[in-house]
N, C-alpha and C positions, 0 to 999 in steps of 0.2 A: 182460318189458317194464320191470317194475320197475326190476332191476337195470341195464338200458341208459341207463334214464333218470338212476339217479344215478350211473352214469356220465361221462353228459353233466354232471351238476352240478359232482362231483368235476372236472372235466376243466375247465370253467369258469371254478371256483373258485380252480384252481391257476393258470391262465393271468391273472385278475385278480388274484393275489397277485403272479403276476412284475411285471407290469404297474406295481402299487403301489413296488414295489420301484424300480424302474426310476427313477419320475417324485420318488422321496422326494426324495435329495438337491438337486433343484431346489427345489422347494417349501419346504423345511425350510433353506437356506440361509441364514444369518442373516448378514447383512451391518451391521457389518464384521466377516469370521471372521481377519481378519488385519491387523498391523500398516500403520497410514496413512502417508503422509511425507507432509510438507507443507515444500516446497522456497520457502525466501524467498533473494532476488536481494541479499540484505544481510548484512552483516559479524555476528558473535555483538554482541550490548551496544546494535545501534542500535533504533528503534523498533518497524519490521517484527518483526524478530528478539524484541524482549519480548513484542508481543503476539502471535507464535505460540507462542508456547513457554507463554504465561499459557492461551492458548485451549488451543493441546494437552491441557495438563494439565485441564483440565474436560472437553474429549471424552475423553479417555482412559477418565476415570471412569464419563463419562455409556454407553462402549459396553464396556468393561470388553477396550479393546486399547489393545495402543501405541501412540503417537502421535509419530512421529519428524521433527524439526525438522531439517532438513539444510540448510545454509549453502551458496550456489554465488554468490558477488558476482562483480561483474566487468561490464564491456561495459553500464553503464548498465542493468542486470538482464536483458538479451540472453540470455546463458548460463543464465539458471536458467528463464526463459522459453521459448527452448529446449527448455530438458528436458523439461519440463510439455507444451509443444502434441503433442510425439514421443512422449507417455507411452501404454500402454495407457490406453486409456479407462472404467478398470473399476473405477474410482472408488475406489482406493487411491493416488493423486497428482496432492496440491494444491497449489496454488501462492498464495502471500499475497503478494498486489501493490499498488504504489501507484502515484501518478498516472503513473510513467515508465512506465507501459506502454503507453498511448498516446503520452506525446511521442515514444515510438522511433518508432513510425508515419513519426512526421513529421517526424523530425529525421535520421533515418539512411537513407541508401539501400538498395534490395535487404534489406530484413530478412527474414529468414528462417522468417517466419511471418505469417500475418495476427493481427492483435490483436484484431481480432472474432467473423471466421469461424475460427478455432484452437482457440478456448476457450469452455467454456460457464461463464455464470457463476453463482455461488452465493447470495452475500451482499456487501451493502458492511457490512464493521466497525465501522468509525470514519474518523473524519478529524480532522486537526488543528486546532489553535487558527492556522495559518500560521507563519509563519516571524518569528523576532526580527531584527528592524536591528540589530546589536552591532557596536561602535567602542569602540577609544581614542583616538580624537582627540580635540583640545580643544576638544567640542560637548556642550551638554546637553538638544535636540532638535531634532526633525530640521528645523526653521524655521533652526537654528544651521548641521547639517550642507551643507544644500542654499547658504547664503550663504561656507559656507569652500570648496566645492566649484567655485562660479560664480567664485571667486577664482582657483582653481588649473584652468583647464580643462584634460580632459586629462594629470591629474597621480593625483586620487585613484581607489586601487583599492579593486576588491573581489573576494573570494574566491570561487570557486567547485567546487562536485565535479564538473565538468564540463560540456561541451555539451550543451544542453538538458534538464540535472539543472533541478530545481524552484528550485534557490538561481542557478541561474543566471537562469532565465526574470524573479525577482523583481527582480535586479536590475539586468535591460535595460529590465524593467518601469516600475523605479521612474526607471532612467534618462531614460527617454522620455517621464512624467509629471512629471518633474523641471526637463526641458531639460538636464540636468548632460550631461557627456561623462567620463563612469568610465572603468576602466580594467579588464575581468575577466582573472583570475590563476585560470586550472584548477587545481585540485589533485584527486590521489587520493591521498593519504596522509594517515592522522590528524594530521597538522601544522597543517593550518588552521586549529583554534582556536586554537591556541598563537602562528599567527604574526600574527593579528591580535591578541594579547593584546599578545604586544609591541613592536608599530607596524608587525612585515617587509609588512602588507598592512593598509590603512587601515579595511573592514569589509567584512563578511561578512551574508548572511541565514543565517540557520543556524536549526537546529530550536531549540524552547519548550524540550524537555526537555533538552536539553545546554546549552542556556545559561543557564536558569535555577539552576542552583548556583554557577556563578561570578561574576552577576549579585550575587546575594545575599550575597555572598564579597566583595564589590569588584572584584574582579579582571577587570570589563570592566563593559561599559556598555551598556543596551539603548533604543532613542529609539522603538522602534513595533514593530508587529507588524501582519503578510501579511494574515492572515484579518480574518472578518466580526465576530467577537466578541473581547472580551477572555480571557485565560488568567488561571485563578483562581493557575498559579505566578506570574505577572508582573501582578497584579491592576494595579500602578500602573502598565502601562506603554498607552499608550494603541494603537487601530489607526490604520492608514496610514489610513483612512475617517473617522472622527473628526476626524483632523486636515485635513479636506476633500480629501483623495483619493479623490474617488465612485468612480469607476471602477478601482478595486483590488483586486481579492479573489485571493488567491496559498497555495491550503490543500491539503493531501496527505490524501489517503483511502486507506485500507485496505483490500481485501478478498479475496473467496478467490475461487480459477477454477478449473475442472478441464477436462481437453482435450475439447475438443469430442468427443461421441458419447458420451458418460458418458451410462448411464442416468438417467434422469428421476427415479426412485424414490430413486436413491442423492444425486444433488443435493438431492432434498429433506427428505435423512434429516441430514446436512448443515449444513443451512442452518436447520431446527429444533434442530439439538442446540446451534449454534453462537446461535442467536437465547435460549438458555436459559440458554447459560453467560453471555453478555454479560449479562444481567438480575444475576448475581449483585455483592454488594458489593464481593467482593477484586477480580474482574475490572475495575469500574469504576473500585475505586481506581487497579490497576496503567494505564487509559488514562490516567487524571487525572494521576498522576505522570509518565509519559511526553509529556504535553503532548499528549493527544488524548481526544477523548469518543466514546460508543457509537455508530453509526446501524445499525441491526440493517433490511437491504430483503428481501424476498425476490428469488428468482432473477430473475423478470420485470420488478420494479423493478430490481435492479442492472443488468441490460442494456439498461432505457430510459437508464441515468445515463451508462453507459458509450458509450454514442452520442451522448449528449448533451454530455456531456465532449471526445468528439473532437471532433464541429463546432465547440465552444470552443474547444479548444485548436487547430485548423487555423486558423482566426482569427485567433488569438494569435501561432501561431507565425509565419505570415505577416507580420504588425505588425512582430515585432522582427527580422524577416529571419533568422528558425531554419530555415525550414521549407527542404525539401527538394526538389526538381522530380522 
C-alpha cells in the first residue's frame, strides 16, 4: 500500500510540475519583452516627431527596450493612422497624434477608420501654446493687419498645410471673427515659411516653435497667438484673447493611442511610464522649446477629451463650412 500510494504522489507530482511548466511562460511574460514603435503621422524635425523621439528615449530606459520612432506623413496623418487602427493589438504599436485626428473625422469622406471606436487611448502629452500670427506686411498688430486687410478684400493671403490642418481652421477662424475675406494658399512643402518670409503669401498661423527663432532673428513678424496662454518663447507677443477675441482658442495636443483591443494592463503600463518621463526636467525643457507644455491624463481622461474635442470640433468644422456630409 505504501508503495502504490507514493506512487500516486510521485505521479502527481510529475503532472503538477508539467502543469507549472506549461502556464510559466504566460505568467513570467514581462512586457515589453520586445522592441515598441510608436508611429507619428509627421515629418522628422516637426513637433510630434521631437516629442516622440524625447519620450522614447525615457521609455526605452524606463523598460530597458527599444523604442522605435517611425515617420509615415502624408494624407493629413491618414497613413500613419492607418497603420496603427490595422496594428496588432498587442500593445507593441503606438501612435502619437495631434488634434488632426479628429478633424479627418470631419473633414474627409469615407475615412478608413473610425477615430474613436479604432483606437484605445492612452495619455494626452501635451498641448501647445497655439499657433503664431506671422507676417511681413507693413503691420505691427493685428488692430493694424485686420485695417490693411478690410482695405484689400479679397486680396490678402494666407498659408496653409492643408484642408482642415489646424493652421488652416485658425485662419478661417480668425477670418470669420475678423469679417476680413483672406485668401487660403495650401501648401505641403517646407516652402511656407520662407514664402511668407518674403511676401510670395502675406501670412501664415504656423507653430510657437518654428517661428519663434526667426521671430527673434527679425526675419518675420509675429502680431498674436491661437491659444489660451502666452508662450514663454514669444513672451511679448500677446493671445488673439487678450486682444478681445473671446471666442478663440486654436491649440494642438499630443498624445498616444494604441488600436483598439490592446490589453488594459499594457495601456496602463504606458501611460504610467510615459506620465514618469514627462515629470522629468530635460523632457519639459525639450516641450517648452518646442512651443508646448506637459498635460500627463490617464486613459479615461483622455478619451473623455477626445469626445469632447470632437463635438467641438464638429461645431467648428460646421461654422467654417469644413465639415463633411
Amino acid at each position: 500500500m505504501k508503495h502504490f500510494i507514493r506512487a500516486i504522489v510521485r505521479r502527481l507530482l510529475a503532472a503538477f510540475a508539467l502543469s507549472a511548466v506549461a502556464v510559466t511562460p504566460l505568467k513570467a511574460e514581462n512586457y515589453p519583452s520586445r522592441p515598441i514603435t510608436i508611429i507619428s503621422p509627421h515629418p522628422v524635425g516637426v513637433a510630434t516627431d521631437i516629442l516622440a523621439r524625447a519620450l522614447g528615449e525615457k521609455l526605452s530606459a524606463a523598460f530597458g527596450q527599444s523604442i522605435v520612432v517611425e515617420n509615415r506623413p502624408g494624407a493629413n496623418g491618414i497613413i500613419a493612422e492607418g497603420a496603427v487602427a490595422n496594428a496588432p493589438p498587442d500593445g507593441y504599436t503606438l501612435l502619437i497624434t495631434s488634434g488632426a485626428h479628429i478633424a479627418n473625422a470631419l473633414t474627409v469622406k469615407k475615412l478608413p477608420y473610425d477615430v474613436l471606436k479604432d483606437f484605445a487611448p492612452v495619455t494626452q502629452l501635451a498641448a501647445s501654446y497655439g499657433l503664431a500670427l506671422i507676417t511681413n506686411l507693413p503691420v505691427n498688430s493685428v488692430a493694424d493687419l485686420v485695417a490693411y486687410a478690410k482695405k484689400r478684400p479679397g486680396q490678402v493671403t494666407f498659408a496653409t498645410n492643408g484642408v482642415g490642418n489646424v493652421t488652416h481652421v485658425a485662419g478661417l477662424l480668425f477670418d470669420a471673427r475678423t469679417g476680413l475675406r483672406m485668401i487660403a494658399v495650401p501648401y505641403n512643402t517646407p516652402s511656407l515659411m520662407t514664402d511668407v518670409m518674403t511676401g510670395q503669401v502675406d501670412l501664415a498661423f504656423y507653430s510657437v516653435a518654428a517661428a519663434a527663432p526667426l521671430v527673434k532673428s527679425g526675419k518675420i513678424k509675429t502680431l498674436a497667438l491661437t491659444g489660451s496662454r502666452r508662450s514663454p518663447a514669444l513672451a511679448s507677443t500677446p493671445t488673439l484673447k487678450e486682444l478681445g477675441y473671446k471666442d478663440f482658442d486654436v491649440t494642438g495636443y499630443f498624445g498616444l493611442l494604441f488600436p483598439a483591443g490592446t490589453p488594459l494592463d499594457r495601456i496602463e503600463r504606458i501611460y504610467r511610464a510615459s506620465k514618469n518621463a514627462l515629470a522629468s526636467p530635460v523632457l519639459k525643457r525639450v516641450l517648452e522649446v518646442s512651443g508646448m507644455y506637459a498635460v500627463v491624463s490617464s486613459p479615461e481622461e483622455f478619451a473623455t477629451f477626445l469626445n469632447r474635442d470632437y463635438q467641438y470640433q464638429d461645431k467648428l468644422m460646421g461654422e467654417l463650412g469644413l465639415k463633411v456630409n
